[in-house]
N, C-alpha and C positions, 0 to 999 in steps of 0.2 A: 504493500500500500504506500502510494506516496506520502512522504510529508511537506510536501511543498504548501504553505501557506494560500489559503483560501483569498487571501486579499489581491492577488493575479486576475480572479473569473469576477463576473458580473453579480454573484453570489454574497462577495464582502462587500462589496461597491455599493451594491441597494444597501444593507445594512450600516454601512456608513454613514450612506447620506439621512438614513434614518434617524441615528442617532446625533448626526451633525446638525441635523432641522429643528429636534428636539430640544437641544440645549443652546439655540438661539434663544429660545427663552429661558428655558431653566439651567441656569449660569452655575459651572463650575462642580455639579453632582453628577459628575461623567459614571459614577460606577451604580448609582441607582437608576441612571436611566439604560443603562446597557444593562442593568439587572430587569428593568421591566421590557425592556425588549425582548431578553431571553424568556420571560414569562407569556407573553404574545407568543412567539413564534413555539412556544412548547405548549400551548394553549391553557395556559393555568391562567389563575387571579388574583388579586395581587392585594394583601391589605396594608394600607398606608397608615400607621400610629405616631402622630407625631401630634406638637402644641398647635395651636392654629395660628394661620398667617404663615407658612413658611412653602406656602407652594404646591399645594396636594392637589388640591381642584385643576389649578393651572397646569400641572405635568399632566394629567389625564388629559386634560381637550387639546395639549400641544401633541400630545400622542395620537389620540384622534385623527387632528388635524393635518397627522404629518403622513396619514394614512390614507386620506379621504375615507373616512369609515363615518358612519353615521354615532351622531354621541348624544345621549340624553342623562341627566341628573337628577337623582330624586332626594329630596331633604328629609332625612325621615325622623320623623319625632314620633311621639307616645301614641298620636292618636294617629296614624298611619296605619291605613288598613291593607291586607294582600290584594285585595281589588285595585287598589290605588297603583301599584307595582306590575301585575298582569294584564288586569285588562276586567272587565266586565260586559254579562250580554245584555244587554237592552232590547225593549220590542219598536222594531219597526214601522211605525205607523203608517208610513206610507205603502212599505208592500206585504203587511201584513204578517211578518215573520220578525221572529227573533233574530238578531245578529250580535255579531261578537265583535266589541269596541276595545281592541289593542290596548293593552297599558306602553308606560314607557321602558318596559323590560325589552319588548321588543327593536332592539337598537345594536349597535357591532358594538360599544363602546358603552358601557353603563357605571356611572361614578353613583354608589350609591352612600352621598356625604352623614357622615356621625352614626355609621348602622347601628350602634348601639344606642341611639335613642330610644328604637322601635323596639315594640314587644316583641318578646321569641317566637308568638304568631305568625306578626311581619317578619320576622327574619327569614323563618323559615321556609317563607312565599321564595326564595333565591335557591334555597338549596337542589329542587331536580334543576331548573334552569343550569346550574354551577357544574352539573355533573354530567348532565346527558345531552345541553342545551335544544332540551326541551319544554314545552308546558302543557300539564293537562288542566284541560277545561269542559268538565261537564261532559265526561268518558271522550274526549277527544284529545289528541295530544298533538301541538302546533309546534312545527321546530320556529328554532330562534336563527335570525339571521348568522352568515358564518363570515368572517372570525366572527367571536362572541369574547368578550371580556368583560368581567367585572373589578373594576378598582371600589375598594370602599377604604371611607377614614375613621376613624378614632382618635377622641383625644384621650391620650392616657394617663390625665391628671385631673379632670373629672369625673366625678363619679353619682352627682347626687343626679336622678332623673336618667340614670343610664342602666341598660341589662348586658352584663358581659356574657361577648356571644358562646356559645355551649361547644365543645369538645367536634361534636359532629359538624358543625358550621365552620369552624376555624380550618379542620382537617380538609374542608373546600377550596382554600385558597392555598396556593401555591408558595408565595412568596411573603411572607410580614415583613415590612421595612418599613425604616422613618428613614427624611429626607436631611433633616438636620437647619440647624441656621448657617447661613452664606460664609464663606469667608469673607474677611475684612474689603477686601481686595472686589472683591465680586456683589459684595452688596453696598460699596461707593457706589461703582458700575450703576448698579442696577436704581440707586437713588437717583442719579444724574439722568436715566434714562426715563424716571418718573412711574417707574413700575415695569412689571412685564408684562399689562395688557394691551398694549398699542403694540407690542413684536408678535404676542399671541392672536390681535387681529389680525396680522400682515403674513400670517405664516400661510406659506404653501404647501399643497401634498407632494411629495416625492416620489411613494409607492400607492397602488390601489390595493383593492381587496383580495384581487386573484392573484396579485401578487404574493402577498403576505400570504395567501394559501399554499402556494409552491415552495416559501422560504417554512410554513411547517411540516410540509411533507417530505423536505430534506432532511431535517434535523434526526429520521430516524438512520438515517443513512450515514449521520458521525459514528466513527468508529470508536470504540469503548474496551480497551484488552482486559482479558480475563482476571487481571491480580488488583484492580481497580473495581470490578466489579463484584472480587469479593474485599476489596476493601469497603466501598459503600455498604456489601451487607454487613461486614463487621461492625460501624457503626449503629446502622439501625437494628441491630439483634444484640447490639449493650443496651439501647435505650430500651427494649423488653425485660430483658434479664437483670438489670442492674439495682440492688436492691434500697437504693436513693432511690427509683424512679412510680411513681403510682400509675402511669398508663404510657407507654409506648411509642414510637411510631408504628402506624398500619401498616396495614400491608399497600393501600394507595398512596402512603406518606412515602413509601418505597420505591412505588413505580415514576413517581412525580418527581423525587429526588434523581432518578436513574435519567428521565428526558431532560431534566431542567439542566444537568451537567453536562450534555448534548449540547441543548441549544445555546450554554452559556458558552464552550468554545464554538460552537459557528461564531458567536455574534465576538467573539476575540479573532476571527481570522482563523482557524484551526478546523481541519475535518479530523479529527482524534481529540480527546481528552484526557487529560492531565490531573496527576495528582492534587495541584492546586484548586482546579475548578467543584473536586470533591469538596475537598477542605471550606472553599471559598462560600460554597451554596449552604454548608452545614445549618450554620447560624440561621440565616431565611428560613430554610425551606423544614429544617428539622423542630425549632426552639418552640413554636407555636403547637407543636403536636404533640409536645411530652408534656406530664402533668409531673412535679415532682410531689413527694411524700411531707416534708416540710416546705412551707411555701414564706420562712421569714428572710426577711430580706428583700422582698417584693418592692419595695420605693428604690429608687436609686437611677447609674444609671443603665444599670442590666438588669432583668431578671432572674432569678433562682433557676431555670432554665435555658437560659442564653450563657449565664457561668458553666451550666454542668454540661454544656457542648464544645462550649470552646475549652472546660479541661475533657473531655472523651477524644478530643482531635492531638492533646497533648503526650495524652498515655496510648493509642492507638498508633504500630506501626504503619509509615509510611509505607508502600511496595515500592522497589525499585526496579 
């Protein structure tokens, strides 16, 4: 197999300009938006925990944007119903039948802002959506436009008027990440420029949809050696066995971990993956899946299970 670097064919090129489009607006967080990239093209979703004000809304519709991909937003708070999110049928007065009135689920792009507002009702209106990108409605089942993505946010220093989402919800998204505040340097930049919604109006798309379908149908085609893929088992068969831990990764924490280090060296230029890109996705794609047994230590700025990953990457051999 060769290893000549993917950045030669037209394959890094799109991805490039993906991520170069992208951080015309969102300045200076090159490895979260090449992280949410890789979560696109491996078809996962992506949860955003970060303070507000630092850019969550905005990285989704420059994502969007840079896609030409249809984007719709829903606010969801307490009284937020699953009709509100799907869709509801209505009767037709004019032609005498019932029809079915699309919610804003139905979209490539869906930033669903503060999910933890809404009740685990509402939440759980997202979870077939998340998983099979479809919905049933009244014994029918409507697929969802493709790609499908869901980015949703959280803030993780409120708590009062919010429901943390449940074990089975979280296990939906692919990716947990915060975006962080600006460098020094980058948010002068971005002061003088008087924000980044006049660059997020002006922004063009690069790729379409069918495109981005081709760049995930590649990603099964990164090559993956044998001693890497029992090193990713080895980690997620500590986080079962390990007797700190009260719940595990799945076995789809498994399969998600296994594409996401795919598509994360495509979007680095690479048809093979690398020990690094193991290591690298640990933290995302594992921390939100484990529950540990003591949970003190929860305020800061890790959690009790974002520590016991990045030490399981410390005590696990590397292969070489």
């Amino acid at each position: 197999m060769s290893t000549q670097p993917i950045a030669v064919n037209r394959t890094f090129e799109k991805i490039a300009a993906l991520q170069a489009n992208v951080e015309r607006v969102i300045r200076g967080k090159s490895e979260v938006v090449q992280l949410c990239i890789a979560a696109l093209l491996s078809k996962g979703h992506i949860l955003l925990e970060d303070v507000p004000g630092v850019g969550k809304t905005t990285l989704a519709h420059a994502l969007a944007r840079s896609v030409s991909l249809s984007f719709q937003r829903i606010q969801f708070t307490s009284d937020l119903l699953p009709a509100d999110i799907v869709g509801v049928t209505i009767f037709n007065q004019d032609q005498q039948e019932f029809e079915f009135v699309s919610g804003p689920i139905f979209t490539n792009v869906l930033l669903a802002d503060e999910i933890n507002r809404a009740t685990p009702k509402s939440q759980s209106a997202l979870l077939e959506a998340m998983s099979e990108g479809m919905i049933s409605i009244e014994k029918r089942r409507l697929p969802l436009p493709e790609p499908f993505l869901v980015i949703a946010t959280q803030n993780p220093v409120e708590h009062v008027g919010t429901f943390p989402l449940p074990e089975s919800q979280l296990d939906r998204f692919l990716m947990k990440l915060t975006i962080g505040y600006p460098n020094s340097i980058d948010e002068k930049k971005l002061l003088r420029a008087g924000g980044a919604q006049e660059a997020l109006e002006h922004l063009e798309p690069v790729l379409d949809a069918q495109e981005i379908a081709e760049l995930q149908e590649r990603v099964a085609t990164i090559h993956v050696n044998e001693s890497l893929v029992d090193y990713l088992m080895h980690i997620v068969h500590t986080t079962r066995n390990h007797p700190e831990v009260a719940v595990g990764v799945s076995t789809r924490g498994a399969l998600t971990y296994f594409k996401a280090c795919q598509a994360l060296a495509m979007v680095l230029g690479r048809d093979f993956v690398i020990p690094e890109d193991v290591k690298h996705l640990a933290g995302p794609v594992l921390s939100h899946r484990i529950l540990m047994k003591d949970r003190r230590g929860l305020r800061g700025d890790s959690t009790p299970e974002q520590r016991f990953v990045q030490r399981l990457l410390t005590e696990i051999p590397v292969p070489r």
